[in-house]
C-alpha positions as CSV (number, residue, x, y, z in Angstrom):
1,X,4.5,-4.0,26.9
2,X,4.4,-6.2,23.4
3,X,7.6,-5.6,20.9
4,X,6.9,-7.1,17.6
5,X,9.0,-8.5,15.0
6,X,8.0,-8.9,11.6
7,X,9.7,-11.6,8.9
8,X,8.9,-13.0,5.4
9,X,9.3,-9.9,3.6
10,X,10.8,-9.7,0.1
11,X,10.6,-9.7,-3.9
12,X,8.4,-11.6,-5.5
13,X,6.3,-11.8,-9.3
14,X,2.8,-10.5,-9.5
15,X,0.9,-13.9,-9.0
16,X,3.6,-15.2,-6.4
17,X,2.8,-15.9,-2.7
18,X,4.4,-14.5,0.3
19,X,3.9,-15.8,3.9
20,X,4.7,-12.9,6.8
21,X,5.3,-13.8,10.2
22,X,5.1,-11.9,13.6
23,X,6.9,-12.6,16.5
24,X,5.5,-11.2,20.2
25,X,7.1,-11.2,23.2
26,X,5.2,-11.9,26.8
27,X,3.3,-14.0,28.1
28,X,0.0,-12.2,27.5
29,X,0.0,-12.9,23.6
30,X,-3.3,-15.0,23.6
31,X,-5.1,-11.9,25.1
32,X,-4.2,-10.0,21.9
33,X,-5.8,-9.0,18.9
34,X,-3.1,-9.4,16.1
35,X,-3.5,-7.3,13.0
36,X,-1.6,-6.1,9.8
37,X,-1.2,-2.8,8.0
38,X,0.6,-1.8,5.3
39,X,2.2,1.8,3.8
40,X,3.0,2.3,0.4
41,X,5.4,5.0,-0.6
42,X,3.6,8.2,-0.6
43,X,0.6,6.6,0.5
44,X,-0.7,6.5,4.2
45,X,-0.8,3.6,6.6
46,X,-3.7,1.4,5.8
47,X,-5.8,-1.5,7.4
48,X,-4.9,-5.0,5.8
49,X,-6.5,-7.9,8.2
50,X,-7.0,-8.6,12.1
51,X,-7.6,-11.4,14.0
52,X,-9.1,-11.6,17.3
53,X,-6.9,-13.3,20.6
54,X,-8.2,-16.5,20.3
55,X,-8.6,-16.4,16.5
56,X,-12.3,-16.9,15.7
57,X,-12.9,-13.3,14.1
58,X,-11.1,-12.3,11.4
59,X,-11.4,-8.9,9.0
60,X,-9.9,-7.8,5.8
61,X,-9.6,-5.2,3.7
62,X,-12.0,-4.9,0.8
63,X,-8.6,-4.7,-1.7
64,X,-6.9,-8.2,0.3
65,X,-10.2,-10.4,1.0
66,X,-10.0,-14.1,-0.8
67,X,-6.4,-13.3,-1.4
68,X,-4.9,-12.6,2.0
69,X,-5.0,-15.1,5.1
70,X,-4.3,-14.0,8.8
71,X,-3.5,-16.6,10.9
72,X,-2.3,-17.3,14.6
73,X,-0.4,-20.0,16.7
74,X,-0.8,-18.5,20.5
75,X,1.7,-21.5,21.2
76,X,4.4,-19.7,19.2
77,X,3.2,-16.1,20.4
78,X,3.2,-15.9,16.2
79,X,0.8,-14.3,13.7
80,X,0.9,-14.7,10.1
81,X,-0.4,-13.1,6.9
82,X,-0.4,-15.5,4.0
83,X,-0.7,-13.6,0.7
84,X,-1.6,-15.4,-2.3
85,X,-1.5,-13.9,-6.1
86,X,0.2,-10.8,-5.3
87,X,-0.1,-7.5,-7.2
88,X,2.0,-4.8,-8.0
89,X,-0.1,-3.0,-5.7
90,X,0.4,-4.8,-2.9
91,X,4.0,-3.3,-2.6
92,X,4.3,-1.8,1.0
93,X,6.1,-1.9,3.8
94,X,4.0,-3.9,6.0
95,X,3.7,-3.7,9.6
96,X,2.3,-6.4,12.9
97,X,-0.5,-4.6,15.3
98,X,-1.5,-5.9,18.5
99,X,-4.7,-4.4,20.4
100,X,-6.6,-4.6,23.3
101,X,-9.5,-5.4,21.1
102,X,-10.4,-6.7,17.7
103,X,-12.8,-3.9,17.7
104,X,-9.7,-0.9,18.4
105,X,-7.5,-2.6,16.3
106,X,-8.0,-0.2,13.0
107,X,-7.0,2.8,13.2
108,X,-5.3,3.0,16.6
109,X,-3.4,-0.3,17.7
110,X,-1.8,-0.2,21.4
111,X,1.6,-1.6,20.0
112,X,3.3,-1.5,16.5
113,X,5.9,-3.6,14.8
114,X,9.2,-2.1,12.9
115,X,8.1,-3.5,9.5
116,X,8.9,-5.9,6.4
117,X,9.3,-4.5,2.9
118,X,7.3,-6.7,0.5
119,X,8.1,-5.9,-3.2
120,X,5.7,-7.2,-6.1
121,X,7.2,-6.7,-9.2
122,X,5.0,-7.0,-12.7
């Protein structure tokens, strides 16, 4: 079992940065693939990025890439998403993934977060 805590969340301009962090508990964190969705109001739960357990392989979304960066410190048992020249758009709540795979991470991750609201405002 893998409980997840999301931080970082918050308001910020259209062009502003935000950096999200993910916190996993266990020992096993290393053997994880970390990933990031996000779900807009009204919208459904979509793919953002995902990062494989030792952090070689990395995907994005078509809508994030050259503005997102996933990241992980398997010392810290952390992931992070740093997202750079935010859009309106981008307003979700986002939530932390972990997988058995890099490959089953999108759509069906083995163990979800609880989410962080991130607000863009124009």
């Amino acid at each position: 079992q893998v409980q997840l805590v999301e931080s970082g969340g918050g308001l910020v301009q259209a062009g502003g940065s935000l950096r999200l962090s993910c916190a996993a508990s266990g020992r096993t964190f290393g053997r994880y693939a970390m990933g990031w969705f996000r779900q807009a109001p009204g919208k459904e739960r979509e793919f953002v990025a995902a990062i494989s357990g030792v952090g070689d392989i990395t995907y994005y979304a078509d809508s994030v890439k050259g503005r997102f960066t996933i990241s992980r410190d398997n010392a810290k048992n952390t992931v992070y998403l740093q997202m750079n020249s935010l859009k309106p758009e981008d307003t979700a709540v986002y939530y932390c993934a972990a997988a058995w795979t890099i490959a089953t991470m999108n759509p069906s991750p083995a163990y979800w977060g609880q989410g962080t609201q991130v607000t863009v405002s124009s």
